[in-house]
VOTOR-426275 format. One line per 4 residues: their letters; for each residue x, y, z of N, C-alpha, C. Coordinates in steps of 0.001 Angstrom, whole numbers, plus 500000, padded with zeros to 6 digits. Layout:
A = X,Y,Z,X,Y,Z,X,Y,Z ~ ...
END
This chain:
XXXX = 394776,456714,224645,394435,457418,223410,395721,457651,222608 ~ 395786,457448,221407,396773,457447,220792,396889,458805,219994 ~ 398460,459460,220058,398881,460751,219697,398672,460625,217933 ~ 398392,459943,217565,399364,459394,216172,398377,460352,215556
XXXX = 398750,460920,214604,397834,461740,213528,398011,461684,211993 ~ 396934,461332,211811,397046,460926,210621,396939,461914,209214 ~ 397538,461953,208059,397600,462831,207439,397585,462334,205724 ~ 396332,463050,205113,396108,462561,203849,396372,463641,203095
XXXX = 396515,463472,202040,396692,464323,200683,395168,463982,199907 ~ 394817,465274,199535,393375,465007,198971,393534,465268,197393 ~ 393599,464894,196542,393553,464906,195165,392356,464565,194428 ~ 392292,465127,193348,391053,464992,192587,390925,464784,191572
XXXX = 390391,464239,190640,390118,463344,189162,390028,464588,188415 ~ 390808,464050,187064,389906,464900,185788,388495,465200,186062 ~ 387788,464113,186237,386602,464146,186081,385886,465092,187003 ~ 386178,464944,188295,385700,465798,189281,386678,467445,189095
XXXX = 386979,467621,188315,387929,468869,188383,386535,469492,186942 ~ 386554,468590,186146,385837,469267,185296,383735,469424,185552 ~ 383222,468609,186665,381872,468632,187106,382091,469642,187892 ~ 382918,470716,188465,383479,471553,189454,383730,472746,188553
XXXX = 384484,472684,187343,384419,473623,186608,382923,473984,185745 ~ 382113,472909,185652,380680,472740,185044,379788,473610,186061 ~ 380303,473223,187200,378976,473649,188265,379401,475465,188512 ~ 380477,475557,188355,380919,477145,188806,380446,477933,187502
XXXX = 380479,477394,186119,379885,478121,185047,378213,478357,185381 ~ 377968,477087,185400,376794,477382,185630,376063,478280,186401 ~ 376648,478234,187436,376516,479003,188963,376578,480417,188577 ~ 377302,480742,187833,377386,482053,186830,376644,481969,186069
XXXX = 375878,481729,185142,374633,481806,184345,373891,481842,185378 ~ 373565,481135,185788,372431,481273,187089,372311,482626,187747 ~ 373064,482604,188522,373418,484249,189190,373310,485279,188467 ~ 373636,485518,187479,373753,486618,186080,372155,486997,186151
XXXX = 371768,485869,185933,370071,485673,185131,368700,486165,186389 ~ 369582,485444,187834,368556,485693,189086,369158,487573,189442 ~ 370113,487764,189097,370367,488975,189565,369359,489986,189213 ~ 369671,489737,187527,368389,490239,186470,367245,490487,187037
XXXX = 366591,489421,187770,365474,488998,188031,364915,489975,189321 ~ 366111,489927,190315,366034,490911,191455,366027,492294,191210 ~ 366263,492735,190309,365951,493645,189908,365412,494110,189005 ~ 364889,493439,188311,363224,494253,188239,362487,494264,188761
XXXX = 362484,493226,189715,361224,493551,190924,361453,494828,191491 ~ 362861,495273,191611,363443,496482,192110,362337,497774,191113 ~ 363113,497225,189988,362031,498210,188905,360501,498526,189175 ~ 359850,497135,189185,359056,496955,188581,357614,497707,190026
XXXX = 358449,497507,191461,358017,498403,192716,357767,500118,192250 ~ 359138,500243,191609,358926,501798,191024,357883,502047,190224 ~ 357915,500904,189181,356704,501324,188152,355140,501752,188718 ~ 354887,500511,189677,353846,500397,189984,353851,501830,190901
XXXX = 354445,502111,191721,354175,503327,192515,353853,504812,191763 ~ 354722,504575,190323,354783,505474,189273,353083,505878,189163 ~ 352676,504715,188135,351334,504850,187313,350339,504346,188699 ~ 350136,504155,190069,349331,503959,190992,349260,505520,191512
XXXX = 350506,506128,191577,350198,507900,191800,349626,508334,190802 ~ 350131,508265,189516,349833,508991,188709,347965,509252,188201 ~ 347785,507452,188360,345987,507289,187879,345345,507450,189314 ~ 345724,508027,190470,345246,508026,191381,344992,509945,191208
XXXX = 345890,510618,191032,346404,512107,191211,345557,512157,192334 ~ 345464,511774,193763,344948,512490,194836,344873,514178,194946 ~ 344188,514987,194969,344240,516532,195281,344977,517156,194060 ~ 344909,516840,192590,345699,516841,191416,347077,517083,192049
XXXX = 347692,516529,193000,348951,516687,193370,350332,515657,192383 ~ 349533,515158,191408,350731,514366,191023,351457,514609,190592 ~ 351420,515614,189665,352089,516347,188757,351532,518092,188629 ~ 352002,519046,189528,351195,520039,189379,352340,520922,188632
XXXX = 351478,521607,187654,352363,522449,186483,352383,521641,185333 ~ 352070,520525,185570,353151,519519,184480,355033,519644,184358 ~ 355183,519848,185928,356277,519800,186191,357355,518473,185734 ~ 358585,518728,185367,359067,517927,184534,361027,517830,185225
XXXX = 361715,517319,184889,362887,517099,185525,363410,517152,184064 ~ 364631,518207,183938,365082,518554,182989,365156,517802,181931 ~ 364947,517866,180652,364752,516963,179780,366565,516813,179430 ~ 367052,518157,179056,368620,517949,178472,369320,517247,179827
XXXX = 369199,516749,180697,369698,516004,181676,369865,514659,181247 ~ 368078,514820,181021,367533,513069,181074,368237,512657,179362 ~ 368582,513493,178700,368544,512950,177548,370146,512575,177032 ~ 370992,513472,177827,372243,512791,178263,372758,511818,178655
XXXX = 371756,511609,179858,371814,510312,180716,371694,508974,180060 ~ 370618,509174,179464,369925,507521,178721,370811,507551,177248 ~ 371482,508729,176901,372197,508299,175484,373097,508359,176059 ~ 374005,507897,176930,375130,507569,177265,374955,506162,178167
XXXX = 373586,506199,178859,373330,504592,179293,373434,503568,178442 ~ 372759,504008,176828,372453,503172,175865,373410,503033,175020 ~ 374566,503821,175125,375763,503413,174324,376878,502582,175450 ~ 376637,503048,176419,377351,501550,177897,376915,499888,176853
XXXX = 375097,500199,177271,374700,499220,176968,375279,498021,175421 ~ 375176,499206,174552,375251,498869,173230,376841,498430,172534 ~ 377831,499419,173482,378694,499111,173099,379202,497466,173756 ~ 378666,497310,175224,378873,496208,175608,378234,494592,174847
XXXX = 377530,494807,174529,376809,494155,173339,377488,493756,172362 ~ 378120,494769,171212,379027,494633,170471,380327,494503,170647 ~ 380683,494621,171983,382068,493989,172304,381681,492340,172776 ~ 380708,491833,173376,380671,490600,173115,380429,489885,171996
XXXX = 379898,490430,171017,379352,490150,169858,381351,489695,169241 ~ 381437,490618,168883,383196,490598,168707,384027,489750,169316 ~ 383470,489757,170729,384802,488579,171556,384233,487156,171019 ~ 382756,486643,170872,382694,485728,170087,383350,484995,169293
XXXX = 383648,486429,168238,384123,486260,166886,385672,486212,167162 ~ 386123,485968,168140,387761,486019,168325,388186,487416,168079 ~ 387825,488364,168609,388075,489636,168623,387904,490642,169991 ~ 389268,489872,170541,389209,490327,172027,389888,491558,172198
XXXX = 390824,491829,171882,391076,493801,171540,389980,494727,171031 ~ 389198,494005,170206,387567,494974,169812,386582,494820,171024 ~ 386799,493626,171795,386155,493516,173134,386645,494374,174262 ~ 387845,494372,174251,388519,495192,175456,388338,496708,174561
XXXX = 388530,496931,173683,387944,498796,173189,386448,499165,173596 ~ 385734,498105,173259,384655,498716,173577,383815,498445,175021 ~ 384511,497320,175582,384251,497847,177151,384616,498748,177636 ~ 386282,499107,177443,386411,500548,178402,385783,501865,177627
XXXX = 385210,501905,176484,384200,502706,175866,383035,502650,176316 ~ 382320,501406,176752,381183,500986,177401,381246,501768,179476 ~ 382622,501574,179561,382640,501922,180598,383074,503596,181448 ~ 383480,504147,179965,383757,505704,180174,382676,506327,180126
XXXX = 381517,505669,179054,379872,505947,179220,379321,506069,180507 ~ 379592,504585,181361,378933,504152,182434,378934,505407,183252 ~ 380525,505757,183522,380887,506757,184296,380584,507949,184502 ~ 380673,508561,183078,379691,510101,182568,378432,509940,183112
XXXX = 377606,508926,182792,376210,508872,182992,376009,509023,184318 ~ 376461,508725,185454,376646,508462,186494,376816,509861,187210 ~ 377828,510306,186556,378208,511803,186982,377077,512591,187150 ~ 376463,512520,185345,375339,512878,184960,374117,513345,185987
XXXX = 373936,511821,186335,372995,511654,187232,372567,512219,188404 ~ 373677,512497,188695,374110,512524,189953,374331,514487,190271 ~ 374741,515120,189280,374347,516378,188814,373139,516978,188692 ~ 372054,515983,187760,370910,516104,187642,370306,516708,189057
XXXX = 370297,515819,190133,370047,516378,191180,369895,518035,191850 ~ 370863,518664,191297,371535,519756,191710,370574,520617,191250 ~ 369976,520711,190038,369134,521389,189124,367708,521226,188983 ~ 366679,520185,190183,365748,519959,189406,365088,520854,190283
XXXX = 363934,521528,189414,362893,522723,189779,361772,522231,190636 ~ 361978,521350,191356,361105,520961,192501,361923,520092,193415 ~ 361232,520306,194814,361236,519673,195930,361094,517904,196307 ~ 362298,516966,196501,361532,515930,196649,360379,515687,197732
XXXX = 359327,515232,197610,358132,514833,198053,356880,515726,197799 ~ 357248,517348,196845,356493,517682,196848,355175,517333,195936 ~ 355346,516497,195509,354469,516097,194690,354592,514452,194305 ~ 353559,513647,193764,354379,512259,193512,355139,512259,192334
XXXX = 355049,513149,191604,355708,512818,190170,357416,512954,190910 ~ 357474,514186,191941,358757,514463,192389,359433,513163,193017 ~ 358311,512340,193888,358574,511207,194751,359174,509828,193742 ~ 358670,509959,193061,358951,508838,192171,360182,509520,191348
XXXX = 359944,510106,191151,361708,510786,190455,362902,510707,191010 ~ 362757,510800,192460,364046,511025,193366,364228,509266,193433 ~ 363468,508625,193740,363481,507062,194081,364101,506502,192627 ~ 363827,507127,191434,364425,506754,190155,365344,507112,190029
XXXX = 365959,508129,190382,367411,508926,190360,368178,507880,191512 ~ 367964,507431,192467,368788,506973,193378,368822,505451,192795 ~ 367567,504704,192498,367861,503272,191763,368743,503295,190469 ~ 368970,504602,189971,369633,504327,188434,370800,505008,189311
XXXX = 371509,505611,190061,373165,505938,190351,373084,504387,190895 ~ 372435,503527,191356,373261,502278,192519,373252,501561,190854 ~ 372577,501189,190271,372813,500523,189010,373603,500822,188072 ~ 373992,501950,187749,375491,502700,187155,376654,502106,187872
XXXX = 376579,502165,189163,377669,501880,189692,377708,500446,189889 ~ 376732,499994,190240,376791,498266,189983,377339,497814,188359 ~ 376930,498351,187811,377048,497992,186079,378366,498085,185871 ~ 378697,499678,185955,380355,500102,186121,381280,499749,186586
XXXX = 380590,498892,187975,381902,497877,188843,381700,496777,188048 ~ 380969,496132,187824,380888,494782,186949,381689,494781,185678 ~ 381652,495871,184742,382616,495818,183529,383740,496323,183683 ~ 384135,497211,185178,385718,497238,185250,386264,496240,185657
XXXX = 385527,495200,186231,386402,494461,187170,386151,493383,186137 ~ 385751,493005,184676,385837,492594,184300,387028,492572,183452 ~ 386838,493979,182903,388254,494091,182030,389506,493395,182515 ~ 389590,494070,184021,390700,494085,184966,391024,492407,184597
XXXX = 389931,491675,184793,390090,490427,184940,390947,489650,183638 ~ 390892,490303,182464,390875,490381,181265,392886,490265,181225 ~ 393352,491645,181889,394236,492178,181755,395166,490958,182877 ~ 394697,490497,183847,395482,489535,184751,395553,487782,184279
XXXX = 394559,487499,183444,394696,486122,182637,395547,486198,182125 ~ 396194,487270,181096,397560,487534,181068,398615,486931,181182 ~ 399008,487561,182588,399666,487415,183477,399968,485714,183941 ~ 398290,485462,184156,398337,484187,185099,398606,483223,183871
XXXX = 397912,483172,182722,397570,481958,181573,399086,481974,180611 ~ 399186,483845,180220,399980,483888,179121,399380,483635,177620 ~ 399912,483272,176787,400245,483321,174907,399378,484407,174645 ~ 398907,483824,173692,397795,484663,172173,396378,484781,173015
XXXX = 395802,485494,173325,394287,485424,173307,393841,484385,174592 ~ 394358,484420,175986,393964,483504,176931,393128,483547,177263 ~ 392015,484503,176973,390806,484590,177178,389336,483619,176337 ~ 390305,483185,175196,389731,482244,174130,390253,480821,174196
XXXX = 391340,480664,175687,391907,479183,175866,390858,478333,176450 ~ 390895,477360,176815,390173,476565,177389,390406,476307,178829 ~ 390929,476726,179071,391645,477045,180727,390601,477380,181640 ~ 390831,476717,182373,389348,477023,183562,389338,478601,183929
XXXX = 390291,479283,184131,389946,480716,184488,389363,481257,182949 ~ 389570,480591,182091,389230,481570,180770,387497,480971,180544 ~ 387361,480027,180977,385959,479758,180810,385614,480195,181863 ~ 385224,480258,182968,384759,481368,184012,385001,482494,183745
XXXX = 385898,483246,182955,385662,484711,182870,384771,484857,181574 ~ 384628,483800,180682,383946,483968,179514,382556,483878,179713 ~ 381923,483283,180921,380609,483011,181551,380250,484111,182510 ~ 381516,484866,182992,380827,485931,183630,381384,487044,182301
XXXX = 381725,487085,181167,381221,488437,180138,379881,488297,180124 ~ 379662,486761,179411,378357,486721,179129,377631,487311,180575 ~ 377146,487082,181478,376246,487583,182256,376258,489065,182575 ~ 377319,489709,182312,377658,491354,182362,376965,491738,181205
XXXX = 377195,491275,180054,376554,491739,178775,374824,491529,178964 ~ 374198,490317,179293,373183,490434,179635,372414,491583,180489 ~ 373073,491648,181746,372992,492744,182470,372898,494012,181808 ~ 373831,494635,181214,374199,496017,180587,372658,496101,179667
XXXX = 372621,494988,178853,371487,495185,177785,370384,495379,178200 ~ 369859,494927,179672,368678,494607,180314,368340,495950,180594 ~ 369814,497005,181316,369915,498378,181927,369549,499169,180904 ~ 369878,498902,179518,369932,499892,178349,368025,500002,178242
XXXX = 367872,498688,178024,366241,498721,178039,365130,499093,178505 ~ 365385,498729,180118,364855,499823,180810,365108,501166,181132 ~ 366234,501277,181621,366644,502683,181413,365738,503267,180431 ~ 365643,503080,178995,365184,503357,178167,363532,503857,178242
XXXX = 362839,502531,178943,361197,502678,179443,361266,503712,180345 ~ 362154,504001,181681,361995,504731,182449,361709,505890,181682 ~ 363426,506277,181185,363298,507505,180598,361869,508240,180230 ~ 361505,507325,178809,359719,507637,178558,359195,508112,179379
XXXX = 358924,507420,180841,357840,507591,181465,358156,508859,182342 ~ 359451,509159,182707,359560,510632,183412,360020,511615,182355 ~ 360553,511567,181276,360647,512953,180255,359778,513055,179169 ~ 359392,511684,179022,358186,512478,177389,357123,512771,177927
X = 356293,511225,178885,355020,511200,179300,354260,512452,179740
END
């Protein structure tokens, strides 16, 4: 048997460097869009448990009093969700337009929101005038309070670690605006804004339906 070992250098084509950079964008649109997707089923479990208690009211237990979870809570919460949302929106809207300092202002604006809201949330707890399980309106409230802190904080890690990402192209690329080069890290970070911005807008929206259905309804 022979010792001899053989040793190659593996190199790779334009071509295959750029079907590699094609497939990783994509792979990011994709992911962005199925993430989306996983969660609303996440949602959409809540909903149904929501309005299946509610048109059921077994023993009028669903809501007894017309008990309610602080409204000045809830109304904090979702106008600071919806300016996360909104401002993230209009900072992509802007980075579009070659306006990546109006992008980086209003993410970490998007993301000082995220944070408050979160706090928010998470406070809310401390104050509400019923028991979880005592009722379903309570049951479905607590299960909504805990799906919207993991989604704050999912959202919130997604646009810091975006910025962050923002601030190290920098570093790695250099000149004017490397975030608008054509550089494979600048098109992968430009495919995952886009899917963060999707995200944020999706949160603003529902967030939004929830809200309705536990403070006005």
């Amino acid at each position: 048997m022979s010792d001899v070992t053989k040793s190659a250098d593996f190199t790779s084509t334009p071509e295959e460097d750029e079907f590699e950079l094609r497939a990783h964008i994509g792979s990011v649109w994709s992911g962005g869009r199925l993430f989306i997707g996983m969660y609303t089923f996440l949602l959409a479990s809540l909903a149904f448990a929501y309005f299946y208690l509610r048109s059921s009211n077994n023993g009028l237990l669903w809501r007894p009093n017309h008990v309610t979870a602080p409204t000045a809570y809830g109304w904090t919460i979702i106008s600071l969700t919806v300016l996360a949302s909104v401002m993230a929106i209009y900072g992509k809207w802007r980075f579009r337009k070659g306006g990546v300092v109006d992008w980086q202002v209003a993410g970490w604006t998007a993301l000082f929101g995220a944070v408050l809201a979160l706090v928010m949330q998470i406070w809310e707890l401390t104050a509400l005038p019923f028991y979880p399980g005592s009722s379903g309106y309570a049951s479905t409230f607590i299960g909504f309070s805990v799906i919207n802190i993991a989604t704050l904080v999912v959202g919130a890690y997604w646009l810091e670690t975006t910025l962050a990402r923002s601030l190290r192209l920098h570093r790695e690329i250099g000149g004017v605006q490397p975030e608008l080069s054509a550089h494979a890290e600048a098109q992968s970070f430009r495919a995952n804004v886009a899917a963060m911005t999707y995200f944020w807008g999706f949160v603003g929206l529902s967030g939004f339906l929830f809200f309705a259905m536990f403070y006005l309804l």
